[in-house]
PyMOL commands that place a pseudoatom at each C-alpha (Angstrom):
pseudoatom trace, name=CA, resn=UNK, resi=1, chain=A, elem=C, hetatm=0, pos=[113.867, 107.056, 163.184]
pseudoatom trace, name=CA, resn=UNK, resi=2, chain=A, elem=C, hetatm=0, pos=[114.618, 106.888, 166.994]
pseudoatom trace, name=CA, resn=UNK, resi=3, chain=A, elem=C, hetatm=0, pos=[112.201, 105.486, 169.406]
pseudoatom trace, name=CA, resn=UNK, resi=4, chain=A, elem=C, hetatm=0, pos=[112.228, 106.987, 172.443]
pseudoatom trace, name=CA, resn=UNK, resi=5, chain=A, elem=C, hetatm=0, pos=[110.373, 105.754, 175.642]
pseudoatom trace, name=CA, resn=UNK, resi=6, chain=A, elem=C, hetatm=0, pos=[109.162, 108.389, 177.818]
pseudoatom trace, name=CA, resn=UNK, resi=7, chain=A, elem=C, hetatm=0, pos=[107.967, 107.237, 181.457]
pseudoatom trace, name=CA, resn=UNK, resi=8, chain=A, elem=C, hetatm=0, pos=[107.348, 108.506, 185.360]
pseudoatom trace, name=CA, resn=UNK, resi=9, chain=A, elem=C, hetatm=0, pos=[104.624, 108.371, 187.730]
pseudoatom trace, name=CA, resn=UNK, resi=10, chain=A, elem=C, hetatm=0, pos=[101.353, 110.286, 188.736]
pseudoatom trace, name=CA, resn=UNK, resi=11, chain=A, elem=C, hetatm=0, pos=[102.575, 113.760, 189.819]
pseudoatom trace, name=CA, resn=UNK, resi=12, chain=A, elem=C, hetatm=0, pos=[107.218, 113.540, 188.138]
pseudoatom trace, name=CA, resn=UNK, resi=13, chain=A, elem=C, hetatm=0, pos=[106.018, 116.053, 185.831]
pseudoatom trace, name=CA, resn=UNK, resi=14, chain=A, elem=C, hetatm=0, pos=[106.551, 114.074, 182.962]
pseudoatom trace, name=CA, resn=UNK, resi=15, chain=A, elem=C, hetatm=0, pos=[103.603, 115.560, 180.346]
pseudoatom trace, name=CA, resn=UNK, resi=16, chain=A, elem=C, hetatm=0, pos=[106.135, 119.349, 181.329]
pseudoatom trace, name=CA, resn=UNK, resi=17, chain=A, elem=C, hetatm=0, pos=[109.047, 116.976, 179.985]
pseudoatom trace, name=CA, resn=UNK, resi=18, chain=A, elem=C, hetatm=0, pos=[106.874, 115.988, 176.909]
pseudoatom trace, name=CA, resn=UNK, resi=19, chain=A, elem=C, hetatm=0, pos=[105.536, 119.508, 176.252]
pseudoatom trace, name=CA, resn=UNK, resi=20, chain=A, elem=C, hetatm=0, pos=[109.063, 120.991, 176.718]
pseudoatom trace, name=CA, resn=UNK, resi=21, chain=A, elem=C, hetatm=0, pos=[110.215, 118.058, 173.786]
pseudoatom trace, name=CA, resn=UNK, resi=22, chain=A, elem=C, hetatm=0, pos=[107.617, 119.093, 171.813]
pseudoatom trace, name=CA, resn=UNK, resi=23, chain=A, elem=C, hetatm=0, pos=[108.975, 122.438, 172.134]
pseudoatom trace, name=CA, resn=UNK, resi=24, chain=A, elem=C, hetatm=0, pos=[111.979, 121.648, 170.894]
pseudoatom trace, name=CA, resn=UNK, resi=25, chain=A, elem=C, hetatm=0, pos=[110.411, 119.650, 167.825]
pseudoatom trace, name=CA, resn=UNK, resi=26, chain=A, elem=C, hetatm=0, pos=[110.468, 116.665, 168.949]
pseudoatom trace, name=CA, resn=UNK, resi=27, chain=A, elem=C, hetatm=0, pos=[107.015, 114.312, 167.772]
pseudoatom trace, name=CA, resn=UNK, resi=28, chain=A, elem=C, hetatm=0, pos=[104.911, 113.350, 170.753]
pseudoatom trace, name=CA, resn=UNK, resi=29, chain=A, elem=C, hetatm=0, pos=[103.148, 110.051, 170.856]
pseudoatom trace, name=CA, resn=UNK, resi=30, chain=A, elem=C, hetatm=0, pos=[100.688, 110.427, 173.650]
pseudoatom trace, name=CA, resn=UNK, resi=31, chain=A, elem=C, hetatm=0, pos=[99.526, 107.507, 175.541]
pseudoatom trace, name=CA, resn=UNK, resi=32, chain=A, elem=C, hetatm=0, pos=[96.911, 109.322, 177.460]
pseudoatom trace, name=CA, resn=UNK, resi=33, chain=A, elem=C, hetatm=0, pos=[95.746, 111.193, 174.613]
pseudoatom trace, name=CA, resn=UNK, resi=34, chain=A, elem=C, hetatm=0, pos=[95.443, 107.721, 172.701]
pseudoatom trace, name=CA, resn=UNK, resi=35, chain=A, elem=C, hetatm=0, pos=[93.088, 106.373, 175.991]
pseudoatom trace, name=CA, resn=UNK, resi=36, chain=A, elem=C, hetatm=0, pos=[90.702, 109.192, 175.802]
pseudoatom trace, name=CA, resn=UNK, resi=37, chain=A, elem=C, hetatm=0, pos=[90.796, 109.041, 172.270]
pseudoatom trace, name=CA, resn=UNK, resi=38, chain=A, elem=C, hetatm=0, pos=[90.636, 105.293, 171.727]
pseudoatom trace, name=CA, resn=UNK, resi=39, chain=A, elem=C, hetatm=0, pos=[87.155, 105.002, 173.729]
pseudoatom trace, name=CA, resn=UNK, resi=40, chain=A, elem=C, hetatm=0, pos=[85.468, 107.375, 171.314]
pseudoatom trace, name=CA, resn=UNK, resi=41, chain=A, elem=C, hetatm=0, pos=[86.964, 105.273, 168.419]
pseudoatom trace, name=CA, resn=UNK, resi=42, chain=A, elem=C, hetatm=0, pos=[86.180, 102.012, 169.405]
pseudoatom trace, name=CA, resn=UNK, resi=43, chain=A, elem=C, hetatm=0, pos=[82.824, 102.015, 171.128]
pseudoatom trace, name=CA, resn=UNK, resi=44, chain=A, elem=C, hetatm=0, pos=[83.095, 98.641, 171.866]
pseudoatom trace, name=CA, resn=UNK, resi=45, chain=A, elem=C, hetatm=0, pos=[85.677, 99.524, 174.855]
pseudoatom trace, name=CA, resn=UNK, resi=46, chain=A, elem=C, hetatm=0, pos=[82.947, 101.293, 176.523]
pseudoatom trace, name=CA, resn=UNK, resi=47, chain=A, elem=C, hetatm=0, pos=[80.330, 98.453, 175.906]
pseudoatom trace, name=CA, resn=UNK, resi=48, chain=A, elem=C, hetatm=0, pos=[82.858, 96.163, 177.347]
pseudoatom trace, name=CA, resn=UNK, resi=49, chain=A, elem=C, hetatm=0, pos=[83.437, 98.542, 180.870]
pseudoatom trace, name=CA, resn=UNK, resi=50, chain=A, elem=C, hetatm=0, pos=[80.015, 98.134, 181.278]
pseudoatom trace, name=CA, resn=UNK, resi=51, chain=A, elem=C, hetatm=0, pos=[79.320, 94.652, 180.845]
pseudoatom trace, name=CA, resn=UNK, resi=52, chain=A, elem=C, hetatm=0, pos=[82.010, 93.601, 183.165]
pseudoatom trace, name=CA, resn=UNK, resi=53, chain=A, elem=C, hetatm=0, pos=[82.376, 96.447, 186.132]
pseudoatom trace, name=CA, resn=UNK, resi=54, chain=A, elem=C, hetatm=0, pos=[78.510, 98.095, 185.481]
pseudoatom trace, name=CA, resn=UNK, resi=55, chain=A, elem=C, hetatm=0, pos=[76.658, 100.559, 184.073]
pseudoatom trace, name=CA, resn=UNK, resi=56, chain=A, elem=C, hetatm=0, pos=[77.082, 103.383, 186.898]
pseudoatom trace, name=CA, resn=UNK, resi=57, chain=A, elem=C, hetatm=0, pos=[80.501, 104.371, 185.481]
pseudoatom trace, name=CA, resn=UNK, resi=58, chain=A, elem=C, hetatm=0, pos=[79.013, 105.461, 181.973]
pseudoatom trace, name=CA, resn=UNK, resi=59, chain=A, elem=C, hetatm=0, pos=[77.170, 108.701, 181.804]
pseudoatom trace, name=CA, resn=UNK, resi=60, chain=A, elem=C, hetatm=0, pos=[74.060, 109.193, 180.478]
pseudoatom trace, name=CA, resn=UNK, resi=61, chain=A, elem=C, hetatm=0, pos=[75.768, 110.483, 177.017]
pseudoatom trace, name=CA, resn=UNK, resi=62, chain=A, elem=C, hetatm=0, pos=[77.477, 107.008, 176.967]
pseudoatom trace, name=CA, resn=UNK, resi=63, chain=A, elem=C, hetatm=0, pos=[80.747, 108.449, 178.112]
pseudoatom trace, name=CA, resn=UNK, resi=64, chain=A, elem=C, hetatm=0, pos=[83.198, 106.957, 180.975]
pseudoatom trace, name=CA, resn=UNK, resi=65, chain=A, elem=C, hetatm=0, pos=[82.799, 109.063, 184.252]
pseudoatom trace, name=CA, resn=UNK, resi=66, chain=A, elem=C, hetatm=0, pos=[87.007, 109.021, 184.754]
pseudoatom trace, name=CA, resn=UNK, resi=67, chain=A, elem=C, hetatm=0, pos=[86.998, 109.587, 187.900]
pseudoatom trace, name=CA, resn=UNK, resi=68, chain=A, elem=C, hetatm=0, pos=[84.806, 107.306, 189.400]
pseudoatom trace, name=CA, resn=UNK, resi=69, chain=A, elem=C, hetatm=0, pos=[86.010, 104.358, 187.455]
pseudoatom trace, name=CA, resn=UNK, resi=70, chain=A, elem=C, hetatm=0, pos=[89.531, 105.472, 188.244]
pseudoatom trace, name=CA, resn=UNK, resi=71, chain=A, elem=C, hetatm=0, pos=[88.509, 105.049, 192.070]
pseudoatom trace, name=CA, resn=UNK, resi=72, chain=A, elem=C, hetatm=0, pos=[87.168, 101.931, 191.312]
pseudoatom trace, name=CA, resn=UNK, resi=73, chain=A, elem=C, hetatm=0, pos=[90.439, 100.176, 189.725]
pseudoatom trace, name=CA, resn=UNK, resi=74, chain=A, elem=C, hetatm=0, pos=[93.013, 101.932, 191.374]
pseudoatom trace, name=CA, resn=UNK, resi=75, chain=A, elem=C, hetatm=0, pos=[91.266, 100.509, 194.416]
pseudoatom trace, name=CA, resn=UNK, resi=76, chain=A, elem=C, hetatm=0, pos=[90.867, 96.987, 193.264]
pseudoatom trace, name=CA, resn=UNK, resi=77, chain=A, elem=C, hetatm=0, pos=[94.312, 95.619, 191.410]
pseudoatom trace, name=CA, resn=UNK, resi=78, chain=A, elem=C, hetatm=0, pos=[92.352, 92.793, 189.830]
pseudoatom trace, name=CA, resn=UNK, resi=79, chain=A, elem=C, hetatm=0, pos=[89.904, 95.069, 188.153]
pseudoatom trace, name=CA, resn=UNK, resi=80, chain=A, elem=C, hetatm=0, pos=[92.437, 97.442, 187.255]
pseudoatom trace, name=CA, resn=UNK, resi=81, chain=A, elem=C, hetatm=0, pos=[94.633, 94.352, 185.458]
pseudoatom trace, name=CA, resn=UNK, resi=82, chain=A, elem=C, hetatm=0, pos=[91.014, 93.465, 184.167]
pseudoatom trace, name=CA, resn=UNK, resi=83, chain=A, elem=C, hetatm=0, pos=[90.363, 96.910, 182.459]
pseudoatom trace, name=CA, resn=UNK, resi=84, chain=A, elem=C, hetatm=0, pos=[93.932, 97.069, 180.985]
pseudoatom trace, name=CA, resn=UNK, resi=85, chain=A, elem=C, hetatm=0, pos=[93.425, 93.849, 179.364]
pseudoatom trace, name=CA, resn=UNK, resi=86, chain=A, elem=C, hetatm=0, pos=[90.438, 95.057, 177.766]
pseudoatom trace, name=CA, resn=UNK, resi=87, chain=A, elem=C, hetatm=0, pos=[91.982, 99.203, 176.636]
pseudoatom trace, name=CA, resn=UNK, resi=88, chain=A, elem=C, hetatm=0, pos=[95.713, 98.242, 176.394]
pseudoatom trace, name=CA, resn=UNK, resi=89, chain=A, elem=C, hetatm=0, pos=[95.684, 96.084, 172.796]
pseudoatom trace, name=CA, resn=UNK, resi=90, chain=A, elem=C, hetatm=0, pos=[93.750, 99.238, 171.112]
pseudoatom trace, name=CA, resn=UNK, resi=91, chain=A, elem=C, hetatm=0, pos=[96.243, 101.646, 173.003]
pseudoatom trace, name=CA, resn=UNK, resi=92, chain=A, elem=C, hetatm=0, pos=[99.392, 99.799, 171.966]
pseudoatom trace, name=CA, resn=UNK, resi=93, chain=A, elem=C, hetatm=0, pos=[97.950, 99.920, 168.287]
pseudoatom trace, name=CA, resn=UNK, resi=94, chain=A, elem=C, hetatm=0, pos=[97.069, 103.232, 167.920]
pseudoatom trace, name=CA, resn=UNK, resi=95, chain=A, elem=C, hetatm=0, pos=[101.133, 104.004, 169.384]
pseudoatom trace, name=CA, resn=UNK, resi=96, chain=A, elem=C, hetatm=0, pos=[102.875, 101.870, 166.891]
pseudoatom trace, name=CA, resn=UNK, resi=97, chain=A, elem=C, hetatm=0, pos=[100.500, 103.638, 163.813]
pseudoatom trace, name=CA, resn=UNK, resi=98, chain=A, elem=C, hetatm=0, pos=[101.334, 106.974, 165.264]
pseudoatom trace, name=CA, resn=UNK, resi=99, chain=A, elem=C, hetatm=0, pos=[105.015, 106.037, 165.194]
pseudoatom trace, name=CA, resn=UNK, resi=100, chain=A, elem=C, hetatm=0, pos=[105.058, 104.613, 161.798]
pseudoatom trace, name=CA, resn=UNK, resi=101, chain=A, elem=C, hetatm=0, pos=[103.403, 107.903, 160.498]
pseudoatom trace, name=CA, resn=UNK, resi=102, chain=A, elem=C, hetatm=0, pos=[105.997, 110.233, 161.875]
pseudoatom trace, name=CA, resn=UNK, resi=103, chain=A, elem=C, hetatm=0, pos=[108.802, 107.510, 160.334]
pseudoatom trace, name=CA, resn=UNK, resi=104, chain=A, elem=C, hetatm=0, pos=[106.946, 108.027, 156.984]
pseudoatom trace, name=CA, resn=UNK, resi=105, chain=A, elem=C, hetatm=0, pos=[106.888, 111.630, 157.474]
pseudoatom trace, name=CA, resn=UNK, resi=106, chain=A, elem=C, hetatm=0, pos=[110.726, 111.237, 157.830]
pseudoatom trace, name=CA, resn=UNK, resi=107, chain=A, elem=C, hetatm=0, pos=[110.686, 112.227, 161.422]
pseudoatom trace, name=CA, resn=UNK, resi=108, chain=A, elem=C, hetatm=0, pos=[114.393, 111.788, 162.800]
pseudoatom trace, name=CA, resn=UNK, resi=109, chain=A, elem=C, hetatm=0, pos=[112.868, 110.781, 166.493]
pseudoatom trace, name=CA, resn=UNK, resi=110, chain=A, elem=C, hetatm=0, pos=[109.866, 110.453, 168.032]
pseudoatom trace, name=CA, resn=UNK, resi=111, chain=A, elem=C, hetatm=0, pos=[109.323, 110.158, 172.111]
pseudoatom trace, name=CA, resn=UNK, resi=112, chain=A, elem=C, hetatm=0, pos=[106.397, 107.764, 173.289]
pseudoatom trace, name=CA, resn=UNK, resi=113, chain=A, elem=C, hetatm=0, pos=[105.156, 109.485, 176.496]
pseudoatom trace, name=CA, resn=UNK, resi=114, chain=A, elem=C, hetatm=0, pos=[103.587, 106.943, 178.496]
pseudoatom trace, name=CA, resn=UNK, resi=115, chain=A, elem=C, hetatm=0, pos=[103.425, 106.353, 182.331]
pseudoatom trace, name=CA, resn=UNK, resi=116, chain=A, elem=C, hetatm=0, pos=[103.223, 102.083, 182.294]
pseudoatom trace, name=CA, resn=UNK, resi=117, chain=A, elem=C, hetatm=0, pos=[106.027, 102.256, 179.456]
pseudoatom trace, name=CA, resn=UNK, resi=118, chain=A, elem=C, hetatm=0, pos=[107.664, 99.206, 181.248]
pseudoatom trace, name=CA, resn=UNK, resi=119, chain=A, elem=C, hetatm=0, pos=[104.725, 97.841, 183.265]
pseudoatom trace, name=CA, resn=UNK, resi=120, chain=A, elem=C, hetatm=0, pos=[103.296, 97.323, 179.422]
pseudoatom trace, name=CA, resn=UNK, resi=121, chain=A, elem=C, hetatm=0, pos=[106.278, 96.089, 178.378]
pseudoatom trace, name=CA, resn=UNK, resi=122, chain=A, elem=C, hetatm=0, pos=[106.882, 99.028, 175.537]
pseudoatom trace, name=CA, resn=UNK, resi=123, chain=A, elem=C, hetatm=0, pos=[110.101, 100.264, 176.644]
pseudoatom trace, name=CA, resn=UNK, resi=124, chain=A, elem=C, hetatm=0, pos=[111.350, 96.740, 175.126]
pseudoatom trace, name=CA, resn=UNK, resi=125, chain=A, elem=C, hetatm=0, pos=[110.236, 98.271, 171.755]
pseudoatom trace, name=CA, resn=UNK, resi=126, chain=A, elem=C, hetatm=0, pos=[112.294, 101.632, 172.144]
pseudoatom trace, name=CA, resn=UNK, resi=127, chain=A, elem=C, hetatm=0, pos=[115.665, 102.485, 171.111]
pseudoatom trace, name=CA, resn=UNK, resi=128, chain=A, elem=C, hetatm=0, pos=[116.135, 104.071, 174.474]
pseudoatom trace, name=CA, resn=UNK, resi=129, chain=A, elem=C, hetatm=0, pos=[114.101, 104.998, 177.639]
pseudoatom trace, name=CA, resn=UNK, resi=130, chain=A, elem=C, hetatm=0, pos=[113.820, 108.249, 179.428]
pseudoatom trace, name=CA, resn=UNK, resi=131, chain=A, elem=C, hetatm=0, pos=[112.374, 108.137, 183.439]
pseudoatom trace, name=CA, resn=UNK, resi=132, chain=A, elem=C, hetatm=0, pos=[110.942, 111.491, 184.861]
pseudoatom trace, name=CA, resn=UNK, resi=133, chain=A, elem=C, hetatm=0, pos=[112.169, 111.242, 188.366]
pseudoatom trace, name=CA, resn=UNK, resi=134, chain=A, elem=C, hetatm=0, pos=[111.039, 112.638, 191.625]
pseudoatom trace, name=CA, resn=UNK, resi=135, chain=A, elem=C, hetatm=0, pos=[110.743, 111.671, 195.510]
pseudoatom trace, name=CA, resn=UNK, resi=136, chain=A, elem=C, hetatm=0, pos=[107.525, 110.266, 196.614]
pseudoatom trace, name=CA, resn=UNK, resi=137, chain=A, elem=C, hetatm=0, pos=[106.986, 112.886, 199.035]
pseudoatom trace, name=CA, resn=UNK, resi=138, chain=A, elem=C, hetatm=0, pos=[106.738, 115.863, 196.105]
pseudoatom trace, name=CA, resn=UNK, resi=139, chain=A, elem=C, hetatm=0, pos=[105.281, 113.123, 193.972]
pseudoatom trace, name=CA, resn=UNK, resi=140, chain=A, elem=C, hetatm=0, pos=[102.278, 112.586, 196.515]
pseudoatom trace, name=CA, resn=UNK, resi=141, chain=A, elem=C, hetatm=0, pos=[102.048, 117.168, 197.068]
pseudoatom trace, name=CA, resn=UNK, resi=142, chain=A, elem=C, hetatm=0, pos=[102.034, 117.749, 193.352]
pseudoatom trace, name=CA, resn=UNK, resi=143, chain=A, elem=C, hetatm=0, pos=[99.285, 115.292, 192.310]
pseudoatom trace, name=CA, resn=UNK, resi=144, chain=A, elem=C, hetatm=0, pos=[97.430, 116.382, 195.949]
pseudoatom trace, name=CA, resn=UNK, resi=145, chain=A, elem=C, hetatm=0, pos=[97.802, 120.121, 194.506]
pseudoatom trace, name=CA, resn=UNK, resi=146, chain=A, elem=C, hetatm=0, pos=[97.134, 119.174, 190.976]
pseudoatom trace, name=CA, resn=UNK, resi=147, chain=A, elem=C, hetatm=0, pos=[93.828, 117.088, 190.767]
pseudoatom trace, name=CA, resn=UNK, resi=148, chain=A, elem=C, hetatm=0, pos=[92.591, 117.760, 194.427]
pseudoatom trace, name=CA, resn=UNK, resi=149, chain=A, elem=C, hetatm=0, pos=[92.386, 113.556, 195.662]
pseudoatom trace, name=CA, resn=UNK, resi=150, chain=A, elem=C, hetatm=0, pos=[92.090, 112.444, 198.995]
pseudoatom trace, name=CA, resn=UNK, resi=151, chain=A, elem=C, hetatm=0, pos=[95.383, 111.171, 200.567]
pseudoatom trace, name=CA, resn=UNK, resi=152, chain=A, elem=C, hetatm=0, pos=[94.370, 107.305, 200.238]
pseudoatom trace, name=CA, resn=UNK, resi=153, chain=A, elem=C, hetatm=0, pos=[92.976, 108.016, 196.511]
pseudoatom trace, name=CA, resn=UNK, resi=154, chain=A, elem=C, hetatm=0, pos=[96.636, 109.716, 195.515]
pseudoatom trace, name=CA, resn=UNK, resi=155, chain=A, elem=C, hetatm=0, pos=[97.897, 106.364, 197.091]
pseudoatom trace, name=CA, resn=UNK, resi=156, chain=A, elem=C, hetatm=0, pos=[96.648, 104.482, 195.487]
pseudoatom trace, name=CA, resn=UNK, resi=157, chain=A, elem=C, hetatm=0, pos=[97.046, 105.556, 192.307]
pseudoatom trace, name=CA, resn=UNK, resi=158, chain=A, elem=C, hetatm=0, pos=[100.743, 105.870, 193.147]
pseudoatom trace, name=CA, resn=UNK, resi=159, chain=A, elem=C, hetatm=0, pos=[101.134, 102.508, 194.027]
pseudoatom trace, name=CA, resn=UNK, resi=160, chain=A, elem=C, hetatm=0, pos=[99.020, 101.078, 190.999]
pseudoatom trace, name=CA, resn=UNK, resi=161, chain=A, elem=C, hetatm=0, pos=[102.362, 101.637, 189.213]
pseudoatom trace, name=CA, resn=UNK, resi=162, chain=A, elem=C, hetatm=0, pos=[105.623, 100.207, 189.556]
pseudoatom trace, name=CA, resn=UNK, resi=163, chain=A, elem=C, hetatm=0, pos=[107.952, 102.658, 192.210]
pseudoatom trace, name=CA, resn=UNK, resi=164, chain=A, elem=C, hetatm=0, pos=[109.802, 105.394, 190.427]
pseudoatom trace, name=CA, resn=UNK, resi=165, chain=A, elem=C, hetatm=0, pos=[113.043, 104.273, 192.229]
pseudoatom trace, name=CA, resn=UNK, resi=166, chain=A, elem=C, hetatm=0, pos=[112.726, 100.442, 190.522]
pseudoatom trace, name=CA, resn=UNK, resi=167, chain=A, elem=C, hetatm=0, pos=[112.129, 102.276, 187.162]
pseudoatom trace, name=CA, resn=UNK, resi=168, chain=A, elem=C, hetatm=0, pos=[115.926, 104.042, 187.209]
pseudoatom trace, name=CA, resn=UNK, resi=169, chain=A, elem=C, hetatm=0, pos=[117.096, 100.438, 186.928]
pseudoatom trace, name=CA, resn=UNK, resi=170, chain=A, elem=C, hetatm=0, pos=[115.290, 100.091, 183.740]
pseudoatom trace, name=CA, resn=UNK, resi=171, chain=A, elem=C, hetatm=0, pos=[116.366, 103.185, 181.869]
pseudoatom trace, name=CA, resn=UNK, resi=172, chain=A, elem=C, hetatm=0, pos=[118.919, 104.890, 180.158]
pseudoatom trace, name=CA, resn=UNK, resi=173, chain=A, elem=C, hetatm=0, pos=[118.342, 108.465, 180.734]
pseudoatom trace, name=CA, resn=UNK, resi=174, chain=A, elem=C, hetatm=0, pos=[116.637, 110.316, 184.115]
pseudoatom trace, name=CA, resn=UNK, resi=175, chain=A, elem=C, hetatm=0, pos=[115.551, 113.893, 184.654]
pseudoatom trace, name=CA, resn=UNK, resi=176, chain=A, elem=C, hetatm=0, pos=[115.441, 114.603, 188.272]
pseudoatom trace, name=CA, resn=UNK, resi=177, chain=A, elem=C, hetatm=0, pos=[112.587, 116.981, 188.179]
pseudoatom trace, name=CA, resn=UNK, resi=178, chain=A, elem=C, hetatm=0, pos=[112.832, 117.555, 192.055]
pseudoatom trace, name=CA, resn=UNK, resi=179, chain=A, elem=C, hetatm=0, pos=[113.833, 121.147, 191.776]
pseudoatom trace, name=CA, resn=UNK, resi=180, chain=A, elem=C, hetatm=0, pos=[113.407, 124.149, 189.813]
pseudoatom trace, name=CA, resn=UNK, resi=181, chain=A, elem=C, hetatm=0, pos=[112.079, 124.523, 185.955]
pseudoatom trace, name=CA, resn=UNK, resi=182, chain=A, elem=C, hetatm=0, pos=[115.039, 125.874, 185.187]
pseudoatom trace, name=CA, resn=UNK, resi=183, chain=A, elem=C, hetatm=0, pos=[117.267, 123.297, 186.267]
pseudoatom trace, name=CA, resn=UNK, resi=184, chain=A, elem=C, hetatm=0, pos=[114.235, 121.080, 185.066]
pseudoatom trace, name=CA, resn=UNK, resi=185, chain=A, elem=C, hetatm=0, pos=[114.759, 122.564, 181.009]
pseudoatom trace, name=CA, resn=UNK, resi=186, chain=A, elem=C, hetatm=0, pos=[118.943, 122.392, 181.568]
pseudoatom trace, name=CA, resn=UNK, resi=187, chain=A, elem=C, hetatm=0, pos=[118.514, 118.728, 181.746]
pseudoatom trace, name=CA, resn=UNK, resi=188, chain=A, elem=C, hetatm=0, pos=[116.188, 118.496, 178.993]
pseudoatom trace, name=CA, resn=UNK, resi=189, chain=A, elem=C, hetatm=0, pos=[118.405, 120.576, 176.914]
pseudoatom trace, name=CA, resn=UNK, resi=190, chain=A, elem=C, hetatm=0, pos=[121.105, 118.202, 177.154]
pseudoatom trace, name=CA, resn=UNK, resi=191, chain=A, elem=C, hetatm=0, pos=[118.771, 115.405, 176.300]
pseudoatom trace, name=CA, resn=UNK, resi=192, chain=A, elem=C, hetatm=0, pos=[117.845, 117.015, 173.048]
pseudoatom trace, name=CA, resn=UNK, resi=193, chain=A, elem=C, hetatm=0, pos=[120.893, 117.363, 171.967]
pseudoatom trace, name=CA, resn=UNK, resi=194, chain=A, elem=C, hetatm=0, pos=[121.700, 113.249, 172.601]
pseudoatom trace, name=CA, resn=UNK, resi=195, chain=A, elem=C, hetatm=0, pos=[118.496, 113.018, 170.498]
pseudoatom trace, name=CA, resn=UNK, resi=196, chain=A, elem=C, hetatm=0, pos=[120.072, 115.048, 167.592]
pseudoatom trace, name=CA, resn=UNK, resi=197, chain=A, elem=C, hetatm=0, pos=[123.165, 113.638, 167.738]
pseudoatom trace, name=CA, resn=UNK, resi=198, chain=A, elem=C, hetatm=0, pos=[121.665, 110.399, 167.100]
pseudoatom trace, name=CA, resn=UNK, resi=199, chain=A, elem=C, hetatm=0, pos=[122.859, 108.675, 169.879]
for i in range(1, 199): cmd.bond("trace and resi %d" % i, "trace and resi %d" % (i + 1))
show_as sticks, trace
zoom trace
């Protein structure tokens, strides 16, 4: 089975990539999913969170309060490298079982979507990598647009992850996803059909 590495920033438009995949039959292996699910699985995440950064960012139904922990990290790199050390292990996981189901399932690919692919080092673990391009300037209107954050709040989350233009250097495949969705699907079309050649 392929292995295929899925990556971009806040705002590329990289979970339209994935559901436009998926479309196409493609297997998704969702790293964000896997975060939101992996705190309800393994309480001790959440037990953790609180011990180490407070109680204020768990709800009174013992659930994370996203955003305001998000603020939090994203604001304080130490903290953020802090929380990933404690998540990232059950994340990483919970990807690799999810792969080795589809492979059982006799699956012909399957595309990781995750947006710290390379900071996390699993691109190393992929047959081959796929970046979600855009410029910062849409990247920074579309996430303003999408999830209604201050400027300094979409900044930093931005910059919590390494720069779009140092991740072409570490791929094999890009989808400038700049411009329209129609030029958007061409390129993904084309991709698919890589994928199903078998590269």
């Amino acid at each position: 089975m392929l292995r295929i590495g899925l990556t971009g920033g806040i705002g590329s438009g990289k979970t339209t990539i994935s559901s436009l995949l998926k479309e196409k039959g493609i297997p998704i292996v969702d790293a964000d999913i896997i975060a939101r699910e992996v705190l309800k699985e393994y309480p001790i995440i959440i037990q953790t969170i609180k011990e180490k950064f407070g109680s204020e960012f768990i709800d009174k139904n013992g659930e994370l309060i996203r955003r305001k922990f998000g603020n939090f990290i994203f604001k304080n790199p130490l903290k953020r490298l802090e929380y990933e050390k404690i998540i990232i292990p059950y994340i990483k996981k919970e990807i690799f079982d999810q792969m080795n189901q589809y492979e059982k399932l006799g699956e012909m690919a399957c595309v990781v979507d995750a947006p710290t692919l390379i900071e996390q080092g699993l691109n190393e673990c992929m047959d081959f990598n796929i970046l979600v391009w855009v410029d910062r300037e849409t990247q920074i209107e579309r996430v303003k647009e999408r999830d209604k954050l201050k400027y300094e709040e979409i900044l930093d989350r931005i910059n919590s992850q390494m720069s779009l233009n140092e991740k072409r250097k570490m791929v094999d495949f890009i989808i400038d996803n700049t411009f329209t969705i129609e030029e958007t699907k061409k390129q993904v079309e084309k991709l698919v059909r890589v994928i199903k050649s078998g590269v």
